[in-house]
N, C-alpha and C positions, 0 to 999 in steps of 0.2 A: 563045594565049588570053589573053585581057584579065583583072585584077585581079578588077574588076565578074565576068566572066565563072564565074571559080573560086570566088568566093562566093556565087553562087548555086549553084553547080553542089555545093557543099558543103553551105548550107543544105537544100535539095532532097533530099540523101544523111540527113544526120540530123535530117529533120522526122520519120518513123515515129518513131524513137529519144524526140526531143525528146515527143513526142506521148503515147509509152506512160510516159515518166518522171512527164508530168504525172497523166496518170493514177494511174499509183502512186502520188504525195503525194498526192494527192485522197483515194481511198481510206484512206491513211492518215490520213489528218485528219479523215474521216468515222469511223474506226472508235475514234479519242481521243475524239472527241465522244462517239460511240455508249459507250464506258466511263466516259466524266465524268460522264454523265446517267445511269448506272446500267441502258444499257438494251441490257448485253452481249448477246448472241446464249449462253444458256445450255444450248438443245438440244445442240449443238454437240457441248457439254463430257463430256454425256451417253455412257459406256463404251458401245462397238461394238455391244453384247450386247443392250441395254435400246433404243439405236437399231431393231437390225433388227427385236427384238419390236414395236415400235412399226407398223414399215413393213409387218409383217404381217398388220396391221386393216385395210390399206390394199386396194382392188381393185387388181389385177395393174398394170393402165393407169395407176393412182396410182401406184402404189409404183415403177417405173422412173420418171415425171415427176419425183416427190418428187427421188427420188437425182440428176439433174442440176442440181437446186439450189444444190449444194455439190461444190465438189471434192472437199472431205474425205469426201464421205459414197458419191460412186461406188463405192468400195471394198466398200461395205457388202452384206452377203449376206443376203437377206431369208429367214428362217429357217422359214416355215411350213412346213406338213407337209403338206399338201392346198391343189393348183393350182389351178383353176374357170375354165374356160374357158366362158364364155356372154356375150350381149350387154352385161351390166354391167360385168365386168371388163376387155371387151375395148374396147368403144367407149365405155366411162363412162357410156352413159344406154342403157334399153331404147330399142331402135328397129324400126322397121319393116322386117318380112325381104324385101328382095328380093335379085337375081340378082348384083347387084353390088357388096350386104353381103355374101352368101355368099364369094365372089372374095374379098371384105377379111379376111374372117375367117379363110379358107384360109390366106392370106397372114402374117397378123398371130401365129397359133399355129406356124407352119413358122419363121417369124423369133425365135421366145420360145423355142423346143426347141434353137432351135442357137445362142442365145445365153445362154440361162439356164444360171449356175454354181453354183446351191446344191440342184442335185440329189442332192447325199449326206443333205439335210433332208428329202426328199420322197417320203414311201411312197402318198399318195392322188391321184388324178387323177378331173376330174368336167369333161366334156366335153358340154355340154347348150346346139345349135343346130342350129336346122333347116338341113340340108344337103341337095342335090339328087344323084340319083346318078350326075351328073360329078363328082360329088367321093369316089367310093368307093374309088380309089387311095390319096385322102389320108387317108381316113380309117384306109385298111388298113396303111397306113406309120405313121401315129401308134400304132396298137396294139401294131404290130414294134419300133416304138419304148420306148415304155413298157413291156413285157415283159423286152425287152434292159436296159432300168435297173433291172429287178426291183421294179414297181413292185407295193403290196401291196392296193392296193383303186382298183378300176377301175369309174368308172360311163360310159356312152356315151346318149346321148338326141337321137339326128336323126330329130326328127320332120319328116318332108314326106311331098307325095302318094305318090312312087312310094320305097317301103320298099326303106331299106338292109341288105342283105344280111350279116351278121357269118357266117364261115364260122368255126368254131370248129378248124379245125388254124390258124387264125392263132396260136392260143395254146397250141401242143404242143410249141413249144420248151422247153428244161432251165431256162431263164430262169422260165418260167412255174409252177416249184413257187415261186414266192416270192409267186405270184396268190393271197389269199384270200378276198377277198371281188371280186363283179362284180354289177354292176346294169345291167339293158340296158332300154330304153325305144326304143317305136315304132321298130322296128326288126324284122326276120327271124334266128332263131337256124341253121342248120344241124351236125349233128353228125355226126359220123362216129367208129368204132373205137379211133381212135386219140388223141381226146380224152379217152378213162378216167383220162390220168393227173394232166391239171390239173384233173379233174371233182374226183379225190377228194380234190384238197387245199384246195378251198375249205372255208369253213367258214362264207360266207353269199352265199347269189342271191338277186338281186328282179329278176322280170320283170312287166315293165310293159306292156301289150299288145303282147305280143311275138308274131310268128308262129312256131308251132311244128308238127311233125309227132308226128303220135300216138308215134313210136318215138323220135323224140326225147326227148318229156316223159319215157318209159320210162325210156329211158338215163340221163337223167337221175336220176331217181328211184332207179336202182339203184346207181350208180356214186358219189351222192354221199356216202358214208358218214361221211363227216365235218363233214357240214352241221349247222351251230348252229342257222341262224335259216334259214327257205326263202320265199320270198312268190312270189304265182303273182295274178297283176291284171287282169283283162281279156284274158287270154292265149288266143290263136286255136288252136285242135286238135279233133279230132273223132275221138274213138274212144266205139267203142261198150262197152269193155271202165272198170270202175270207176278211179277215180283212188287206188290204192293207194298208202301213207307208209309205209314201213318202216326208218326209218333210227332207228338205235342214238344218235346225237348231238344227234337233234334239238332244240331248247330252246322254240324259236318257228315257228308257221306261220300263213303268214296266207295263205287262197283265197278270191278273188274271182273266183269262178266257174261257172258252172252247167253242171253233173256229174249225170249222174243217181245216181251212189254215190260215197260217199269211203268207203273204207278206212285205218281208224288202228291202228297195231301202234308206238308209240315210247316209252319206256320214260321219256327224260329229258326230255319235253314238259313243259313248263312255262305256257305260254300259245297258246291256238289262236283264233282269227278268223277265221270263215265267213262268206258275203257269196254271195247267189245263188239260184237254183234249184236246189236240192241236194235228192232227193228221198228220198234214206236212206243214215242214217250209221251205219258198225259198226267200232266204238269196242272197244278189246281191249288189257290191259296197257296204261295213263297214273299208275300212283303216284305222278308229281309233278305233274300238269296239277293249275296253281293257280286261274287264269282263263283262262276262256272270254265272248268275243263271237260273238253270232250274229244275222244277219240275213238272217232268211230266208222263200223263200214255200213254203207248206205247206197241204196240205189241213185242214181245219178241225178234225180230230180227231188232227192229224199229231206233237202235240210230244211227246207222251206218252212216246213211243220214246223220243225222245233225253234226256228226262229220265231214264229210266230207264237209261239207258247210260251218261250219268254218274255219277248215283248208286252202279251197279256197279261200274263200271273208273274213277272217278276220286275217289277218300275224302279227297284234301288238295284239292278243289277250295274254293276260299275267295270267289268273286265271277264271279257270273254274270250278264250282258248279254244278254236275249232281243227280238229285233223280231223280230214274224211277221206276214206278210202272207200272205192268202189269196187264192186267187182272187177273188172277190168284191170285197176290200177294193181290191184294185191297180186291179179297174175303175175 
C-alpha cells in the first residue's frame, strides 16, 4: 500500500476521534463563556432533594422529559407520593378519546410501572381514562400490581359505554390490608364473602356511579367498620329495603341518592350530605354531627320531621344547609 494510501486510511480511522475532541473544546469554551458572563447553569448545583421536589410539580410526561436533559439529573428519583395517570400527565394536553389513544395509553402506563424506581415514595395511585373493555386484563393486572406494592389509596375512573367490571377478590390479597382508602368511578363493583377483610381496613370509599347490587351495598355497609369518611354518588342498586349507616367510625357521609329511607345510627358523625329523593330520614344517636347539607325533594309539609330529628339527636350541630324542592317547584 502506498504512503498516500495509509494516510488516508489513518485520517479515516481518527476522524470520529478528531470529531468528538472538537466537540469537547467547544463545549468547553461554551461553558468559560457561559461562567465569564455570569450565566452558570445554577439549577444544577441545586442538592438531589430540592431538585426531585421540584420534578414533582411536574406532570409524569414532564418530569421524565425534564430528566434527559442532563446527565446529571437522570439519576434523579421524583419524589411524589401520588401517581396520576390521566390524559394530562400522559400525553401533556387533554385529547380526544379514541381507540388508538386508548392502545397509547395502555402502552405508555405498562412502560412507567416497569420502569419507574421511586416506588418506595409512593402510597397513592389515581388512574382516571376512558378504557374500552378489551382492556379489562390491563386494567386487572395494574390493580395486582398496585396492591402487591402495597399501595395505600387507590382511585380507578374508566368511564366508556360498556362498564368495566372491578371484581373485588382482585383485592383479597395479604398485600391488600395496606389498601385504605379506594374511590371507583363509572365502573361495576362486584363482591363477594371473601372480600370482609380489605372491606374492613379501609377507612374511606367514594363511589361514583358505580353499579352495584343491593347485597353488595349491604355488604358493604356491614363490613366496613372502620370507615371514616363513605360517599355514595349516583350509585345504581334497587332494593326495596332502607339504606341503613351503622358504622361506629363514621366521620363523613356524603348520599347522593334517591332511597325512599335512610337510616342513621353513627355515633362519630361529624358531617352528613344528602342530595336526592330521599323521603324519610330516622336519625338516632349523632352527638358530634356538626354540619349537615341537604338537598332535597319533599312534600310541601315534609321538613318538619327532619328538623325535628335534628334538633333531637344532634345538640352540637353548628350549620345547617337546607334546599328543598317540591314537586310543584321541580316542574
Amino acid at each position: 500500500m502506498s504512503e498516500v494510501g495509509i494516510n488516508i486510511s489513518c485520517w479515516n480511522f481518527f476522524r470520529p476521534f478528531r470529531r468528538k475532541h472538537k466537540n469537547i473544546q467547544a463545549q468547553r469554551k461554551d461553558e468559560l463563556e457561559v461562567t465569564q458572563l455570569g450565566l452558570r447553569d445554577r439549577i444544577s448545583d441545586l442538592p438531589d432533594e430540592i431538585l426531585c421536589y421540584i420534578l414533582s410539580f411536574l406532570t409524569l410526561r414532564d418530569s421524565v422529559r425534564t430528566r434527559l436533559l442532563s446527565a446529571g439529573w437522570r439519576h434523579l428519583c421524583d419524589c411524589r407520593s401520588v401517581l396520576q395517570f390521566d390524559a394530562l400527565n400522559v400525553f401533556g394536553r387533554k385529547t380526544v378519546i379514541t381507540v388508538s389513544q386508548q392502545s397509547k395509553f395502555v402502552i405508555a402506563v405498562n412502560q412507567f410501572i416497569q420502569l419507574w424506581k421511586c416506588w418506595n415514595s409512593v402510597h397513592g395511585i389515581k388512574i382516571n381514562f376512558p378504557l374500552g373493555v378489551e382492556h379489562t386484563s390491563n386494567i386487572d393486572r395494574w390493580v395486582r400490581s398496585f396492591i402487591r406494592m402495597g399501595i395505600k389509596d387507590l382511585t380507578l375512573v374508566v368511564e366508556n359505554e360498556k362498564t368495566y367490571l372491578l371484581c373485588g377478590n382482585l383485592l383479597r390479597s395479604g398485600e391488600a390490608f395496606f389498601l385504605e382508602s379506594l374511590s371507583l368511578g363509572d365502573c361495576e363493583l362486584t363482591l363477594s364473602s371473601d372480600c370482609s377483610s380489605w372491606i374492613s381496613h379501609l377507612t374511606k370509599l367514594d363511589l361514583f356511579q358505580v353499579n352495584l347490587k343491593a347485597e353488595d351495598m349491604e355488604f358493604i355497609l356491614s363490613n366496613g367498620l372502620n370507615l371514616s369518611s363513605l360517599s355514595l354518588v349516583a350509585c345504581l342498586w334497587s332494593s326495596p329495603s332502607p339504606l341503613k349507616v351503622e358504622l361506629p367510625s363514621l366521620k363523613k357521609l356524603v348520599v347522593h341518592e334517591s332511597v325512599d329511607e335512610i337510616v342513621l345510627h353513627c355515633p362519630n358523625l361529624e358531617i352528613l350530605e344528602c342530595k336526592g329523593r330521599i323521603k324519610c330520614f330516622k336519625l338516632s344517636h349523632l352527638p358530634l354531627l356538626s354540619e349537615v347539607k341537604l338537598g332535597l325533594f319533599f312534600p310541601p309539609n315534609g321538613c318538619s320531621s327532619i328538623f325535628c330529628a335534628l334538633t333531637r339527636h344532634a345538640p352540637q350541630l353548628q350549620a345547617l344547609s337546607l334546599l328543598v324542592m317540591t314537586a310543584k317547584s321541580s316542574a
